[in-house]
C-alpha positions in Angstrom: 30.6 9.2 45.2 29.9 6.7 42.6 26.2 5.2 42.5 25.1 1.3 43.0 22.2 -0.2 41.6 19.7 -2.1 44.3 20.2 -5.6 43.4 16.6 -5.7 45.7 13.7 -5.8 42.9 10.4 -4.9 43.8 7.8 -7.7 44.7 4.7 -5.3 43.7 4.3 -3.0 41.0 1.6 -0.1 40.5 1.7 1.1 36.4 -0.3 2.2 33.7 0.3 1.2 30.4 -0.6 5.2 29.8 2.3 6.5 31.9 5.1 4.7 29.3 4.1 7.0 26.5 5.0 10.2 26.2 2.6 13.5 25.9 4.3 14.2 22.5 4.9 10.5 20.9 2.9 10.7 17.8 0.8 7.3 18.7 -1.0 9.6 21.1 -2.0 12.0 18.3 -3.2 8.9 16.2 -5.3 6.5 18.4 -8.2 9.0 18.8 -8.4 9.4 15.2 -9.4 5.7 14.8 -12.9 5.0 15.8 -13.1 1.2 16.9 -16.8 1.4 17.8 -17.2 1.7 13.6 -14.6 -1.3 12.8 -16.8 -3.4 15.2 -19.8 -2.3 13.7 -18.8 -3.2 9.6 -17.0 -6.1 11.0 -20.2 -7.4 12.5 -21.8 -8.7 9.6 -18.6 -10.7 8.9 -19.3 -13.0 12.3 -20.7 -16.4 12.3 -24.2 -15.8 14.9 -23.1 -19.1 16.8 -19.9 -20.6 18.1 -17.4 -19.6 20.4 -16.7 -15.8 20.6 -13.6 -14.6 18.8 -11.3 -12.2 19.0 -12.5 -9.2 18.3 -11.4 -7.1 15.5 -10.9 -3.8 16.6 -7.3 -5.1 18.7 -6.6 -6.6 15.5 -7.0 -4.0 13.0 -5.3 -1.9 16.0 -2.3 -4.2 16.0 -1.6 -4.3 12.1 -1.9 -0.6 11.8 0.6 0.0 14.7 3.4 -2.7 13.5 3.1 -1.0 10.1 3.5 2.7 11.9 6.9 1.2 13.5 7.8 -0.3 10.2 6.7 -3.9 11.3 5.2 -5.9 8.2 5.5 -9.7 9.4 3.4 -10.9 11.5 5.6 -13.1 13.4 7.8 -9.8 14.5 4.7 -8.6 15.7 3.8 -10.7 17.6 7.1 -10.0 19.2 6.7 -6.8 19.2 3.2 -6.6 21.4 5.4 -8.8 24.0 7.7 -6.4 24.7 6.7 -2.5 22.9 4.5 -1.0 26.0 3.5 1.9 23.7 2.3 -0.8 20.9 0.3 -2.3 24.0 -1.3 0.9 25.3 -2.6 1.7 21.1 -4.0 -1.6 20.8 -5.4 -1.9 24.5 -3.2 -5.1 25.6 -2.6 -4.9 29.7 0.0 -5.8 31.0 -1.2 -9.2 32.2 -2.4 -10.1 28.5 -0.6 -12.3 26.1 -0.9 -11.2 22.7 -2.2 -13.9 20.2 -0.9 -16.2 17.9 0.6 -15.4 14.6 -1.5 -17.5 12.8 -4.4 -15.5 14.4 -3.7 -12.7 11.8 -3.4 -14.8 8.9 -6.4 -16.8 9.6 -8.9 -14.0 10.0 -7.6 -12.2 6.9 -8.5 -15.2 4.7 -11.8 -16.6 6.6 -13.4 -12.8 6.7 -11.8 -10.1 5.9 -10.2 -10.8 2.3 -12.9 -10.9 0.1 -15.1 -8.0 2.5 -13.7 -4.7 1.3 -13.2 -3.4 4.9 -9.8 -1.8 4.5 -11.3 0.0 1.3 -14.5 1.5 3.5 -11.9 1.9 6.5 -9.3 4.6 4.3 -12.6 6.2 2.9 -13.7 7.1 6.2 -10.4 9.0 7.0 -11.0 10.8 3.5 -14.5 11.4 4.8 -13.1 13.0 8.4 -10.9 15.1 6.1 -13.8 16.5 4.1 -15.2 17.3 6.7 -13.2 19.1 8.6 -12.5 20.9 4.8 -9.0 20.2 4.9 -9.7 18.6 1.2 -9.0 20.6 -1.9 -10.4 20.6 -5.5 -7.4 20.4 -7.0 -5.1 16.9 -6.6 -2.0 15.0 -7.9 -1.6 11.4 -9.6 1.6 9.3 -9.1 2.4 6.1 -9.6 5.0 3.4 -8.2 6.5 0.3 -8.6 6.0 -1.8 -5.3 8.0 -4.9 -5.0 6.1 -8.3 -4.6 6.5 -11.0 -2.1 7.8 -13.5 -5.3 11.4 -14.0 -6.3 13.2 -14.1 -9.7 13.7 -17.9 -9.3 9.6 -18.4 -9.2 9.4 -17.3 -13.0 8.7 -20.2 -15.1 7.3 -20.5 -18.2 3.9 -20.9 -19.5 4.2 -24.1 -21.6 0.8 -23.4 -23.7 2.9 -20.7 -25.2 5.5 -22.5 -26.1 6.4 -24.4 -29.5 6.7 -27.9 -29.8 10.3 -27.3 -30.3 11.1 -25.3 -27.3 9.0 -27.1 -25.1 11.3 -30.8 -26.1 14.1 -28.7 -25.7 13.3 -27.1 -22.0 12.2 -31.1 -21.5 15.7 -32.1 -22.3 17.7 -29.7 -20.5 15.8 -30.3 -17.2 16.4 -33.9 -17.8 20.0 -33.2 -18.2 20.4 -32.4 -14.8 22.6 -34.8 -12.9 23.5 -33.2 -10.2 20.5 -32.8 -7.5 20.0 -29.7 -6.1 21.8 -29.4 -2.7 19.1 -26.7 -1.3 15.8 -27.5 -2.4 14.2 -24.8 -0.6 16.0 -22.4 -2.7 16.8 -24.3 -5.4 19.6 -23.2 -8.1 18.0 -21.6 -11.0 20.1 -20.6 -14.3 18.3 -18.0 -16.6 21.2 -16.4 -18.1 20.3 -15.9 -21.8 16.9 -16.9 -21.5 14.8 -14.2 -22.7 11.5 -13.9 -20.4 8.7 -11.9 -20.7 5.2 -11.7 -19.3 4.0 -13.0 -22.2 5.7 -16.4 -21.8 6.6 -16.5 -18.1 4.5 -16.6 -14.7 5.3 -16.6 -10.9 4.7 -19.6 -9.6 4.4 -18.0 -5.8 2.1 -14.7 -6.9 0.6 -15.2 -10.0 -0.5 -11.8 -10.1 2.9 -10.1 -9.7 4.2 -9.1 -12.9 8.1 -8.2 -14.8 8.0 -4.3 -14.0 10.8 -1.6 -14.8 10.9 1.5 -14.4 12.8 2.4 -18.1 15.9 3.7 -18.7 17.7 0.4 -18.7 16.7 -0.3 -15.2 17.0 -4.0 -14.0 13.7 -5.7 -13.8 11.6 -6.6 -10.7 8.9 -8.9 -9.7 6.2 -6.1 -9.0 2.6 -4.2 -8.9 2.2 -0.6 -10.2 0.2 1.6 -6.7 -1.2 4.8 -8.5 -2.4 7.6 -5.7 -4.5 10.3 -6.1 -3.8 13.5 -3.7 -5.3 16.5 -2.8 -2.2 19.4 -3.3 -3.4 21.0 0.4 -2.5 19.1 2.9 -1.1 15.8 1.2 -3.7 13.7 1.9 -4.5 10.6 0.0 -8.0 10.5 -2.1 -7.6 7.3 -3.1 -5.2 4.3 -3.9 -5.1 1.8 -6.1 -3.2 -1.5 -7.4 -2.5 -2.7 -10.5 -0.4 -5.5 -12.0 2.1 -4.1 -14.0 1.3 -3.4 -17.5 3.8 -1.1 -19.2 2.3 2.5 -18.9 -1.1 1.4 -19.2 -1.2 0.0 -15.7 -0.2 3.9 -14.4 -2.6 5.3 -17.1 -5.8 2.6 -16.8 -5.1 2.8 -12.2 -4.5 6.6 -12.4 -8.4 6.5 -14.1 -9.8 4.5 -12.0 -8.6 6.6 -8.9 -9.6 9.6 -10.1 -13.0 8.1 -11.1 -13.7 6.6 -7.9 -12.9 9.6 -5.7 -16.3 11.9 -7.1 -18.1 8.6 -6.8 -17.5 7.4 -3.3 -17.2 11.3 -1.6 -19.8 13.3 -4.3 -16.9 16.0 -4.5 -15.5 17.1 -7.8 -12.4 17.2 -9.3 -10.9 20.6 -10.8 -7.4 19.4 -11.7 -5.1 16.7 -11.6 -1.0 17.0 -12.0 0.9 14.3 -13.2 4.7 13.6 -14.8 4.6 12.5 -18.5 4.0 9.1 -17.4 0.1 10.3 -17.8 0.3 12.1 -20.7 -1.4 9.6 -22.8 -4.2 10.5 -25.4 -6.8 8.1 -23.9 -5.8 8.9 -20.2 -6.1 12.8 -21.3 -9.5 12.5 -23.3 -10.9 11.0 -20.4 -10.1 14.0 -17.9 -11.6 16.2 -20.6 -14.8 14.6 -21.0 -15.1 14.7 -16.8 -14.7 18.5 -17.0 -11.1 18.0 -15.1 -8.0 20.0 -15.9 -5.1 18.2 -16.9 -1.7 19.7 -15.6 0.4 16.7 -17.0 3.6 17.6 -17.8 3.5 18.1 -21.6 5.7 16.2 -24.1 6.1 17.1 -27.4 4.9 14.7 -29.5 1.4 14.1 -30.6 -0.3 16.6 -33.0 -3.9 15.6 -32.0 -6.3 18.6 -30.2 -6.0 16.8 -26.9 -2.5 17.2 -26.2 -1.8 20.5 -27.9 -4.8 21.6 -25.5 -2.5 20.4 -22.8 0.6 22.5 -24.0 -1.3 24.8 -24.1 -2.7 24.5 -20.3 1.3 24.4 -19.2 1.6 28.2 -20.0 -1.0 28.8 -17.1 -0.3 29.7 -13.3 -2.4 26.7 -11.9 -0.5 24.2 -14.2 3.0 25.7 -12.5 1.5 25.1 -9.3 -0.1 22.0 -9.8 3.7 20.9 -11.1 5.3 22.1 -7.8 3.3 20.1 -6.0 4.2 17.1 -7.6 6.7 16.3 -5.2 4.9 16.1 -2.1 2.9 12.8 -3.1 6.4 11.6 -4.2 7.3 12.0 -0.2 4.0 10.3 0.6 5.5 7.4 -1.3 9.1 7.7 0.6 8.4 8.3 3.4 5.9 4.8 2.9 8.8 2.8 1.8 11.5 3.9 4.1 9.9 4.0 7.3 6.4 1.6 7.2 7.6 -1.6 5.0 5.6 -0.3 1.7 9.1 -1.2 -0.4 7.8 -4.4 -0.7 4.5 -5.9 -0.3 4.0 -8.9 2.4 0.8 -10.4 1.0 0.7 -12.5 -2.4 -2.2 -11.7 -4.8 -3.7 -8.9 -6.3 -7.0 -9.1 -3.2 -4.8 -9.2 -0.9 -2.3 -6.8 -2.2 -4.8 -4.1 -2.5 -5.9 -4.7 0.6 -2.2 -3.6 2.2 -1.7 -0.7 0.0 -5.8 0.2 1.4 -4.0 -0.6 4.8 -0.8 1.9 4.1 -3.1 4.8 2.7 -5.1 4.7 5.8 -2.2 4.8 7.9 -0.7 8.1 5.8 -3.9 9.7 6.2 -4.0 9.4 10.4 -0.7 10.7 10.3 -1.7 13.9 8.2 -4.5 13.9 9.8 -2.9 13.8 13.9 -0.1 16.9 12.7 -3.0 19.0 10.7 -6.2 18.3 13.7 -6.0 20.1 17.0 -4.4 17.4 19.7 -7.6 16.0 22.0 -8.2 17.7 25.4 
């Protein structure tokens, strides 16, 4: 006998936000992991004493981090999302009878406190402290780089006129003058650059200064972009430290891949025995430096360069650990898939190099409590 459905709803409910997820959704495993007592207490310091009372950080913090776990970067789709997700409700301790806030709430609190702070920074090093110690941290790590697409467009390339010779700049005058025709959508307006050679030397984004002309080589198209370097221990792929750069040819892997591997021993007090790398590292400079910190460099050798410091490192790739450091190569290279395809990382959603860093501080943190809730024991 076929069923009907009772066309009688209910006039009183009795729910739990707790009872819509599920004993093995993976939110479950994360929320304990975060400790909202310590947000409250570093974001302290960043409240005015008088006023009206605001919304407290720890929902907010809570909210970004679980819109970028279900791959939900804009802030207006969150929003949406808190409405209607009862499991995004329950991690960031909305009830039921609770409107979630404004868009603009987000945006607003980024640029009047937490921009400038370095919260998100202390925040991932305290899941890097957890990890050390519960000593699920090794000595020896792996350094990758990748190009990270900005929140800027082709079209917002212009060029910088103090760079320019008289010549060109009458000419660019003229053509733009030329222009009969207005331009029928100005919000997207038509721009030509065929055979126009630009550079970063003579153009600049308009939107995000700070994003830069990146490729990756090999002929590949151009795109408006920051170089993220991470540093990770070969273990348990978890991340030691990130970092953003604007995009600088090689050097902005090389300089960022340095300054990650710097600030690791510096923030923790825990050395560094070896770092692998592909040959986008092996750079004199970049190698010299690893040498003089008493760090092993298993970069993957190229041939050229007759200097002591890279035939020490050929000579380094005949051992076991460099074979092992080279495996292990790959499993950052998932970190930064698994990043892009399922949490938003393909493309940043904040403009400037702050505010970039800040997100990428925002995704490593988020990699980490997901490590973190599969390696831990599950709370009682």
């Amino acid at each position: 006998m076929m069923g009907t459905t009772d066309p009688q709803p209910s006039m009183f409910y009795h729910s739990n936000l707790e009872q819509y997820v599920t004993a093995d959704h993976p939110i479950r495993k994360i929320r304990p992991l975060i400790d909202t007592a310590r947000i409250r207490q570093r974001c302290e310091p960043l409240s005015a004493e008088t006023g009206r009372p605001s919304i407290p950080p720890e929902p907010l913090f809570l909210a970004l981090l679980g819109g970028y776990l279900l791959g939900v970067t804009s802030e207006r789709a969150l929003v949406r999302e808190l409405t209607g997700n009862l499991v995004l409700r329950w991690f960031v301790g909305l009830e039921l009878d609770q409107m979630p806030w404004d868009h603009s709430t987000f945006s607003q609190n980024r640029k009047r406190r937490f921009t400038e702070s370095g919260l998100l920074e202390r925040v991932f090093d305290e899941t890097v402290a957890l990890a050390i110690k519960q000593k699920l941290v090794s000595h020896h790590t792996t350094l990758d780089g990748t190009l990270v697409q900005a929140n800027a467009s082709h079209k917002s390339f212009v060029p910088m006129e103090v760079f320019l010779k008289p010549e060109g700049y009458k000419k660019r005058i003229r053509s733009l003058d030329a222009r009969s025709e207005p331009d029928q959508d100005p919000g997207n307006p038509t721009v030509t650059f065929r055979g126009e050679r630009r550079s970063n030397q003579t153009h600049l984004s308009t939107t995000d200064p700070d994003a830069k002309l990146a490729n990756k080589g090999n002929g590949s198209a151009a795109m408006v972009g920051y170089t993220v370097n991470g540093l990770m221990e070969n273990r348990h792929r978890l991340l030691l430290g990130i970092n953003v750069e604007s995009f600088r040819g090689p050097a902005s892997e090389t300089d960022g891949g340095r300054t990650v591997s710097d600030r690791f021993p510096a923030t923790h007090a825990r050395r560094i025995q070896s770092v692998g790398a592909d040959k986008g590292y092996f750079a004199k400079p970049f190698l010299t430096a690893l040498f003089r910190r008493r760090i092993r460099p298993h970069i993957a050798a190229k041939t050229t360069g007759r200097e002591a410091v890279p035939q020490r490192v050929r000579r380094l790739s005949r051992t076991v650990g460099y074979c092992l450091s080279q495996r292990a190569r790959k499993k950052i290279e998932e970190l930064w898939g698994a990043a892009k395809c399922w949490h938003g990382f393909r493309r940043f959603q904040r403009r400037g190099l702050l505010q970039v860093r800040d997100e990428a501080y925002l995704m490593g943190w988020l990699l980490n409590l997901k490590r973190l809730a599969n390696i831990l024991p599950a709370p009682a």
